[in-house]
Structure formats: structure tokens, C-alpha cells
C-alpha positions in Angstrom: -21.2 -1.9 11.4 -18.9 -0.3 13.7 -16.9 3.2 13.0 -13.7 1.2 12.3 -15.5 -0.5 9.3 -15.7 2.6 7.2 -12.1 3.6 6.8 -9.8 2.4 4.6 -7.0 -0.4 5.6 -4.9 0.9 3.4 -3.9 4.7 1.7 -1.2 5.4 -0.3 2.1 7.4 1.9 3.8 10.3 1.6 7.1 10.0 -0.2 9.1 12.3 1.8 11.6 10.7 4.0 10.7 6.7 3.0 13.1 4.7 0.6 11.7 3.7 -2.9 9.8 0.5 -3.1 10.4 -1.5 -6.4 8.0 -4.4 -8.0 9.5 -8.0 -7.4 8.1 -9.2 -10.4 9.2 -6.4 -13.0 11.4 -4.0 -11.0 9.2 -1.1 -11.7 9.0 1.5 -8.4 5.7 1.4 -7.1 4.7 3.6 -4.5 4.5 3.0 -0.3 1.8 2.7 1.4 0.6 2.2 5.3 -1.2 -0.5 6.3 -2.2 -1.0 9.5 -2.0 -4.0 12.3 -3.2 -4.5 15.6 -0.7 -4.5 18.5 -1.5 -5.0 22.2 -5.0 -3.4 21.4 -3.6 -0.5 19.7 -3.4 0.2 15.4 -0.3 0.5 14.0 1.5 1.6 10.9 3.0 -1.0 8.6 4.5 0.4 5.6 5.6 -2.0 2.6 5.3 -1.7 -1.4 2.3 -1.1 -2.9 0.5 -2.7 -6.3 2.9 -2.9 -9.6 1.1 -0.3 -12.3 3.2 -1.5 -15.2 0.5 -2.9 -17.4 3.3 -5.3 -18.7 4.3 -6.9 -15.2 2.6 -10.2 -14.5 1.6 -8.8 -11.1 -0.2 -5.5 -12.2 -3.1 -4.4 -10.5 -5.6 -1.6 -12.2 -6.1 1.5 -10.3 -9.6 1.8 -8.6 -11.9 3.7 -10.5 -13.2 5.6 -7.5 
């Protein structure tokens, strides 16, 4: 197991300064967050919608309990 192995892929983003992300399914806003991808050897930020929360959406995902 290798250093990169224990951190997350994925965190939720700040909200400042980033446009509102909206479910496709419902329409609900869900919040950004930051992925990240490899480029020329090198991480990278890729920020895109995150999981629906609307516990009516067909596409909701439960919050991790940790």
C-alpha cells in the first residue's frame, strides 16, 4: 500500500466562486466536488456534480456514515 492509497479520490469543494450543480434526474442542487485524474504524470482537479440527496430521486445516494 502506497501513500497515494490512503487519501480520498474524492472531497466535497468549496462553494465560493463555482456555479451550482443540479441532479439530472430530479433537478435537485447537489453539491461540487473535486475529483482528481492523472495528466502527464501529474494529479489534477476535476470538478463535476456530486451524489443527488433527495431521498425521492431515483439516483439518490445515502450519505456515508463515517
Amino acid at each position: 500500500m502506497t501513500g497515494h492509497d490512503q487519501h480520498p479520490h474524492q472531497t466535497v469543494a468549496p462553494q465560493a466562486g463555482h456555479e451550482q450543480q443540479f441532479c439530472p434526474a430530479c433537478g435537485s442542487p447537489v453539491a461540487r466536488v473535486v475529483k482528481r485524474r492523472k495528466v502527464l504524470g501529474a494529479f489534477v482537479p476535476a470538478w463535476g456534480p456530486g451524489p443527488c440527496r433527495n431521498r425521492d430521486c431515483p439516483e439518490y445516494v445515502a450519505p456515508d456514515p463515517s
